[in-house]
C-alpha positions as CSV (number, residue, x, y, z in Angstrom):
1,X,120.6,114.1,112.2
2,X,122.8,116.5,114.3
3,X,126.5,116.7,113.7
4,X,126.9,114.9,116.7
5,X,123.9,113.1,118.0
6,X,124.1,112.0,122.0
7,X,121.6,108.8,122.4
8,X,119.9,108.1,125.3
9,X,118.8,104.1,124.9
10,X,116.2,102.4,126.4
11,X,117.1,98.7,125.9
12,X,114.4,95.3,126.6
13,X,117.0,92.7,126.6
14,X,114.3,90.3,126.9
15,X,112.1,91.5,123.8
16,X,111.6,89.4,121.7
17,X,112.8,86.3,124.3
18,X,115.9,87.7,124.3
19,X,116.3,88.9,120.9
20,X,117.1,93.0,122.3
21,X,120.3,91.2,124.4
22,X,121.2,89.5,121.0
23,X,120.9,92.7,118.8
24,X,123.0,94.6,120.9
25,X,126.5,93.7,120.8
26,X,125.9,95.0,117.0
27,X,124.2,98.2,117.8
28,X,126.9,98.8,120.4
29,X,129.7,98.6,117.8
30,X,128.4,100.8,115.2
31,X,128.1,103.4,117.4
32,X,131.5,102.7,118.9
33,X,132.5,102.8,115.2
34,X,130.7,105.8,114.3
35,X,132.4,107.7,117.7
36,X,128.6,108.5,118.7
37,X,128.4,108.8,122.4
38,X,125.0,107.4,124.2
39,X,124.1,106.7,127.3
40,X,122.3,103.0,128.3
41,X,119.3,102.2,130.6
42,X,118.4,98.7,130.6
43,X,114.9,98.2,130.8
44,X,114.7,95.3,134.2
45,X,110.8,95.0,134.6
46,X,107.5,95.2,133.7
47,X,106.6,99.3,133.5
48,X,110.4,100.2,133.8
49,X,110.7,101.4,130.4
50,X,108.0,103.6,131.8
51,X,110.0,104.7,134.7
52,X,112.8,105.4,132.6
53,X,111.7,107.4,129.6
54,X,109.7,109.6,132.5
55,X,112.2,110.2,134.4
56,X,114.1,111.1,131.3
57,X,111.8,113.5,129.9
58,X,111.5,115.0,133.4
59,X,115.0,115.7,134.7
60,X,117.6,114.3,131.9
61,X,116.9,115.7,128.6
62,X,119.2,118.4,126.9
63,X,118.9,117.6,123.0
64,X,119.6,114.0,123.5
65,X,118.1,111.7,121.2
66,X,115.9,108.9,123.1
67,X,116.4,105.7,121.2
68,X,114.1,102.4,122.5
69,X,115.4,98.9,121.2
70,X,113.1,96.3,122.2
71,X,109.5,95.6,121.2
72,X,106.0,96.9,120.4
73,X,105.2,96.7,124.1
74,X,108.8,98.5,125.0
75,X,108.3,101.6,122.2
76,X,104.4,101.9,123.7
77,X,105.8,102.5,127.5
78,X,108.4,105.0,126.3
79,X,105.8,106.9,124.3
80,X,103.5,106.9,127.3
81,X,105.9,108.0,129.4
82,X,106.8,111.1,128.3
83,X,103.4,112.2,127.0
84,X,103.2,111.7,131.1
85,X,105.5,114.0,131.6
86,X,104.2,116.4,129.6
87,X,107.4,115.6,126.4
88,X,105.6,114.8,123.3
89,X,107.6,117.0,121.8
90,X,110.6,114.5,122.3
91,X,111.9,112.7,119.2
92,X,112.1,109.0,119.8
93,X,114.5,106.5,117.5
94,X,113.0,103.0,117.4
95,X,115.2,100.1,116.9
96,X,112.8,97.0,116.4
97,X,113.4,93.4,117.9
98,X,110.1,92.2,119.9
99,X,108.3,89.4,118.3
100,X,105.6,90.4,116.1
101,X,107.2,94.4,114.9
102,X,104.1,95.6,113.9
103,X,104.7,98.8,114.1
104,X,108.1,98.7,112.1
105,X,106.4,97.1,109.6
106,X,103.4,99.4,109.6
107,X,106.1,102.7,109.4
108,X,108.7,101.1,107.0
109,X,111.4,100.6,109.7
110,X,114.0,97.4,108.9
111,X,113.7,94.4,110.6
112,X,116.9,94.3,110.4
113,X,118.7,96.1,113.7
114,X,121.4,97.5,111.7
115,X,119.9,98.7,108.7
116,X,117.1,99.8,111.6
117,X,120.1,102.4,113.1
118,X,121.4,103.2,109.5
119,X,117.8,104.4,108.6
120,X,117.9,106.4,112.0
121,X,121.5,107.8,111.2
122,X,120.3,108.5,108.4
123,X,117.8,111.0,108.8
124,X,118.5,115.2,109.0
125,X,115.2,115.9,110.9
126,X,112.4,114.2,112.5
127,X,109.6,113.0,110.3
128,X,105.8,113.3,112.4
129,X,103.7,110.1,112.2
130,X,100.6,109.6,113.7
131,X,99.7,107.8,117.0
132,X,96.6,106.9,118.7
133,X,95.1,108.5,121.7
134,X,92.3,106.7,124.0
135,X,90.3,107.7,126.9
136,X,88.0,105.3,128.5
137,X,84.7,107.4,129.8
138,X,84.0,104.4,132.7
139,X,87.4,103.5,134.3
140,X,88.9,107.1,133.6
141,X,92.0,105.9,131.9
142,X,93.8,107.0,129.0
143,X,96.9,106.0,127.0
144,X,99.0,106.5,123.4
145,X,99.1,103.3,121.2
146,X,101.5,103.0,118.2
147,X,99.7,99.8,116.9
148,X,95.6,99.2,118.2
149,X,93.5,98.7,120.9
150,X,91.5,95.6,120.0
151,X,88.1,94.8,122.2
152,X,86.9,90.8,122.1
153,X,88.3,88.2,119.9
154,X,91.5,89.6,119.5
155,X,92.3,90.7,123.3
156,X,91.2,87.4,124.1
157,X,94.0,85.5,122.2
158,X,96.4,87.9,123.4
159,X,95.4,87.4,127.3
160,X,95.0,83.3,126.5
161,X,98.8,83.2,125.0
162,X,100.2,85.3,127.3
163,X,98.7,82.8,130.5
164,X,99.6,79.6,128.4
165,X,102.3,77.6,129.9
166,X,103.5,76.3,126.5
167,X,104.2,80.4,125.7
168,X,107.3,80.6,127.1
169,X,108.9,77.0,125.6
170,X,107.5,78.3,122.1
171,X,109.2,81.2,121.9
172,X,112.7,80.0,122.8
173,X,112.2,77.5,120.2
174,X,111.2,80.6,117.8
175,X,107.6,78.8,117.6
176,X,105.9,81.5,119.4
177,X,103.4,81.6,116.5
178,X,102.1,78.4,117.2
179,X,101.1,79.3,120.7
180,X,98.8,81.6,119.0
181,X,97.5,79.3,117.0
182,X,96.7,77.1,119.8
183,X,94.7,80.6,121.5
184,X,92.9,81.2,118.1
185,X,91.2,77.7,118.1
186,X,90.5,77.7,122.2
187,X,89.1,81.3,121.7
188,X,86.9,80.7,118.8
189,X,85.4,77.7,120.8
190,X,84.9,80.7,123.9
191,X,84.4,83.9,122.6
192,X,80.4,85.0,122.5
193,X,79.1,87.4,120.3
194,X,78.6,91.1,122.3
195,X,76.9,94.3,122.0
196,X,78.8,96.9,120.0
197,X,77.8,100.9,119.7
198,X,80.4,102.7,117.1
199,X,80.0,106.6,116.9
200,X,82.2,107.4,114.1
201,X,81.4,111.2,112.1
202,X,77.9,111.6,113.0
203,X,76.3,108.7,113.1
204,X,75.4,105.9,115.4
205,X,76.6,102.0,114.2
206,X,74.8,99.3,116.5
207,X,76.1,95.4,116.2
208,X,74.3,93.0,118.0
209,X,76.9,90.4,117.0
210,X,80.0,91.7,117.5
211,X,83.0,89.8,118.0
212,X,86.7,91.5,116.9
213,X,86.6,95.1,117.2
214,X,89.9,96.9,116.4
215,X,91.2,100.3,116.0
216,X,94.3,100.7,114.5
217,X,97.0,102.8,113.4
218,X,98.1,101.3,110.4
219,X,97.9,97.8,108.7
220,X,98.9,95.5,111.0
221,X,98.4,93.6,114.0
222,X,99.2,89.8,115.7
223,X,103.0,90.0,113.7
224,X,101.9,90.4,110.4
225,X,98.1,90.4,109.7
226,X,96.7,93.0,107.7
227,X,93.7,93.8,109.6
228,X,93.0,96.9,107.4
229,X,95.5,96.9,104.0
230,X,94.2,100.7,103.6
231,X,95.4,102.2,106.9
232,X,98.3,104.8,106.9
233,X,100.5,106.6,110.0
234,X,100.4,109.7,107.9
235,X,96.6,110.7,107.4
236,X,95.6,111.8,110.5
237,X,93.2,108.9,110.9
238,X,92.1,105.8,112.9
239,X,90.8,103.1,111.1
240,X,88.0,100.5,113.2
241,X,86.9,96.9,112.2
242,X,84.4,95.4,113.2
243,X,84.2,91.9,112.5
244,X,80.8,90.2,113.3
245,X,80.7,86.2,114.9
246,X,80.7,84.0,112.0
247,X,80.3,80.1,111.8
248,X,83.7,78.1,112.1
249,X,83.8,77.4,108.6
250,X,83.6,81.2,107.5
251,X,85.3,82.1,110.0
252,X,88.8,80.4,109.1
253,X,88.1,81.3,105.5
254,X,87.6,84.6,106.4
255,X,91.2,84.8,108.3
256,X,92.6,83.3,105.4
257,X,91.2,86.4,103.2
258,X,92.3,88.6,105.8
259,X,96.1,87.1,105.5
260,X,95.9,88.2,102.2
261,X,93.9,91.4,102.6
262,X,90.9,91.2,101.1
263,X,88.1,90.5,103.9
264,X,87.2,94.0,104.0
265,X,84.2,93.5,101.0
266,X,82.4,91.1,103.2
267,X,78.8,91.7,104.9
268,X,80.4,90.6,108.5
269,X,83.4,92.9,107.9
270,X,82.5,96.5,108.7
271,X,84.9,100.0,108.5
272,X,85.0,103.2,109.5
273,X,87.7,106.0,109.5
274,X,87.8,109.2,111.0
275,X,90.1,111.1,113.4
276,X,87.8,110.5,116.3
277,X,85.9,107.4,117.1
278,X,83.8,105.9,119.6
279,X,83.6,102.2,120.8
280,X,81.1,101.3,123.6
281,X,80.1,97.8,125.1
282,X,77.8,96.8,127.8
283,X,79.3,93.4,128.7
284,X,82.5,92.6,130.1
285,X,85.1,91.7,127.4
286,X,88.4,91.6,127.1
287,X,91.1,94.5,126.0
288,X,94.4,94.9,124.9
289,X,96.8,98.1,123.3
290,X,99.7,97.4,121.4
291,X,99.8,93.3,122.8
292,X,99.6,94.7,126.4
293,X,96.2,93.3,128.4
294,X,93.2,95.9,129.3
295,X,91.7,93.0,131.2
296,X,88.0,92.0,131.1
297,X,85.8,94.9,131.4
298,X,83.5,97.1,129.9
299,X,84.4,100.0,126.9
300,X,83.4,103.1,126.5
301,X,86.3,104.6,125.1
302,X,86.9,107.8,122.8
303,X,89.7,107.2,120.0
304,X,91.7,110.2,118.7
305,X,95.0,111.1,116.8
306,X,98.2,112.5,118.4
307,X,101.6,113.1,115.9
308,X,105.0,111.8,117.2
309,X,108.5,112.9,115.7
310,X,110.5,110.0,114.8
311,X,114.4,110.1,113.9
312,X,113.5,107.7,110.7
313,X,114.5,108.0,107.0
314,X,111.8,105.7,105.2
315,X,113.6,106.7,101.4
């Protein structure tokens, strides 16, 4: 860490339903404590954290360290914007208070928000960890992912919760999880079996039956769920799953082996690693990156890794 770091803070008051406005007042007086001087942008609407971490890459950087409190979805904007503008090379600090903190969990960083800073303060130089890096061939888009980009079953729940009227009420009661729940059981009922084409190394994988496909960074996706126990954000790899449409019965016994990380030695479950993949679909399905909706479309979409310096201490 410098002698005297200068943040730049990106703050989502309302990550986490309002858990970044909550955490803070307590950020705010350690660094009043600790004489560190910052500068705060508060993050107002949907793509602003965008906007922000752009426009600070752009015209506002000299040595300042960018620091994002907020969620999964805040720390993927910031990230994306300054690949945009050309700043990889940025360091980023990551403060986590969204509501599932997959990627804090998936890197070692505290829940907690002051033990969180303490590991940032902590730190004498910026440790590299890897991100993911897609490009979809048909729409011509691209983007940087901390977490996954999930095609079918998964996306699915996500776009189903997020339109779900009970959503909002869950999550002020800190019951958000159940409004998952809810989405897993209407989406299982839904969600039809596609296509799948994975070119991972050089072979060709066809799935007639496909019905989860995920690539991921590290471990852990939906606030928790080890989707694959084995990834890591420090071997220049992606990991894919493909999970194949399974009766109901199977099904919930396979999610119940998958809470505890051992689905991966089942016929239906299917893995590949590499640092470039290739996911292709012919039907219209849904998409999501980090918890963020792709909408219903079709895939065809290249997967590589990009490293990121982080201002972390993960002793």
């Amino acid at each position: 860490m410098p002698s005297n770091p200068h943040f730049y803070i990106i703050l989502n008051q309302v990550a986490g339903t309002g858990q970044g406005a909550h955490v803070w007042p307590k950020i705010k007086a350690q660094l009043n404590q600790k004489k560190i001087q910052y500068d705060l942008q508060l993050s107002r609407y949907a793509g602003h954290t965008y906007q922000l971490a752009y426009q600070f890459a752009k015209f506002k950087y000299h040595d300042q360290l960018l620091l994002i409190i907020g969620g999964d979805g805040t720390l993927n904007q910031a990230l994306n914007g300054l690949y945009n503008a050309h700043r990889g090379d940025i360091p980023i600090a990551y403060i986590p208070c969204g509501s599932g903190n997959d990627f804090a969990r998936g890197v070692g960083i505290s829940h907690d928000p002051i033990k969180a800073l303490e590991q940032i303060l902590a730190a004498s130089t910026p440790t590299e960890i890897d991100l993911g890096y897609y490009y979809d061939a048909i729409k011509h888009d691209h983007g940087y992912f901390v977490n996954n980009v999930g095609i079918g079953f998964d996306a699915n729940v996500v776009s189903t919760t997020n339109h779900s009227r009970n959503k909002y009420l869950l999550n002020r009661l800190h019951l958000g999880k159940l409004a998952y729940v809810s989405s897993l059981i209407k989406v299982f009922m839904h969600q039809d079996a596609f296509d799948v084409l994975v070119h991972a190394g050089p072979n060709y994988h066809h799935f007639k039956h496909g019905f989860l496909v995920t690539t991921t960074n590290h471990p852990y996706f939906g606030g928790g769920v080890p989707i694959m126990p084995s990834a890591t954000v420090n071997n220049h790899q992606l990991d894919l799953i493909v999970i194949e449409k399974l009766n109901p019965f199977f099904f919930c016994y396979l999610f119940i082996m998958m809470l505890c990380g051992r689905h991966t030695r089942y016929r239906a479950v299917h893995h590949f690693e590499g640092p470039e993949l290739t996911v292709q679909t012919r039907t219209l399905e849904f998409g999501q990156m980090d918890g963020e909706e792709l909408g219903s479309r079709t895939f065809d979409v290249h997967f590589s890794v990009q490293s990121q310096a982080f201002w972390l201490n993960r002793e």
